[in-house]
N, C-alpha and C positions, 0 to 999 in steps of 0.2 A: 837083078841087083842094080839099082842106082849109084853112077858115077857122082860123084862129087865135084865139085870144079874145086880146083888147088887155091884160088883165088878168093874164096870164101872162106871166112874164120867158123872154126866148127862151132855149132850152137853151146851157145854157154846160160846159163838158168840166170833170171835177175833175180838176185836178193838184194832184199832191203836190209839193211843191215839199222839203221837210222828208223829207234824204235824210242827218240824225243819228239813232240808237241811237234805238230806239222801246221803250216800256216790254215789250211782250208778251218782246223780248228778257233781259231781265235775268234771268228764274230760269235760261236754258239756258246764258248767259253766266255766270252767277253759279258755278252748278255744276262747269261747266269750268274757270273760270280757278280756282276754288278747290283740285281736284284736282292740277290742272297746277301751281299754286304749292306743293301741298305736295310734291309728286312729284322736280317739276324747280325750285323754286324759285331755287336758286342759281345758275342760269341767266340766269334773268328772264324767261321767254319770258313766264311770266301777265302781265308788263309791255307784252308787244308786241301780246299777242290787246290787252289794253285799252286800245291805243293811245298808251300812254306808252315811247315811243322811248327818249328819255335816259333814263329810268332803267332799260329794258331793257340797255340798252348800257352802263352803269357796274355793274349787274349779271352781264353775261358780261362785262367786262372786268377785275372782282374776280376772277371764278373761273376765266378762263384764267391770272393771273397765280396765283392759288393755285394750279393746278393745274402752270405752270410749275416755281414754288416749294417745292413739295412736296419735294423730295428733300431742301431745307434745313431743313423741318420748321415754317417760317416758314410756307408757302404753305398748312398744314393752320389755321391761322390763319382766314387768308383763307376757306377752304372755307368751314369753320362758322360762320362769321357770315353769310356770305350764304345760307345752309343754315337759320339760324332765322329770317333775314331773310323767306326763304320758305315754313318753316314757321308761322311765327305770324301773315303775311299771308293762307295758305291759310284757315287759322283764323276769320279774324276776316270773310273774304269767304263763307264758308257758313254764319256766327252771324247774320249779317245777314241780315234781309228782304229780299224782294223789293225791297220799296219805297227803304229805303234803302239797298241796294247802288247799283241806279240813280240813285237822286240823289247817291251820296255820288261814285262812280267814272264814272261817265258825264257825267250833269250838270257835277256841279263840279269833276271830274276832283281828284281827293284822290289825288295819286301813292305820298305813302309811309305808310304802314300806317292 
């Protein structure tokens, strides 16, 4: 049987309890939602990888109604605004650092541009 020395703290298990966005994530995160927003922007989907629900959802809810509306010429309206919406989001998420995408969209959750 092995002595213990009294001076050592007995082995404790490490949990990680901290099951939010870790920083190692943010350049592959960054990369993707930046593509994806300029690609599909007008969708929102780069709204829903980053976890911002509502405004994924007022973002395809613009461009089904544009794309409803289309035939009136009103709904090409619609398109392109949520088209630079997602153009200049894409933008401004891969001019960003590492450091502050993640503080800026993860951390503090900064939903619109």
């Amino acid at each position: 049987m092995e002595v213990q020395n009294p001076n050592t703290p007995p082995h404790q298990p490490n949990y990680n309890f901290n099951n939010g966005p870790q920083p190692q994530d943010a350049n592959s995160k960054k990369i993707l939602v930046g593509i994806i927003a300029i690609l599909l922007g007008h969708l929102g989907i780069h709204k829903f990888i980053l976890g911002y629900n509502n405004e994924g959802i007022i973002l395809l809810v613009i461009s089904v109604v544009g794309y409803m509306t289309a035939c009136f010429l009103v709904g090409y309206i619609f398109l392109f605004a949520t088209s630079i919406i997602g153009l200049v989001e894409g933008i401004i998420y891969l001019t960003r650092s590492d450091e502050e995408f993640y503080n800026t969209y993860m951390i503090r959750k900064k939903a619109w541009f």
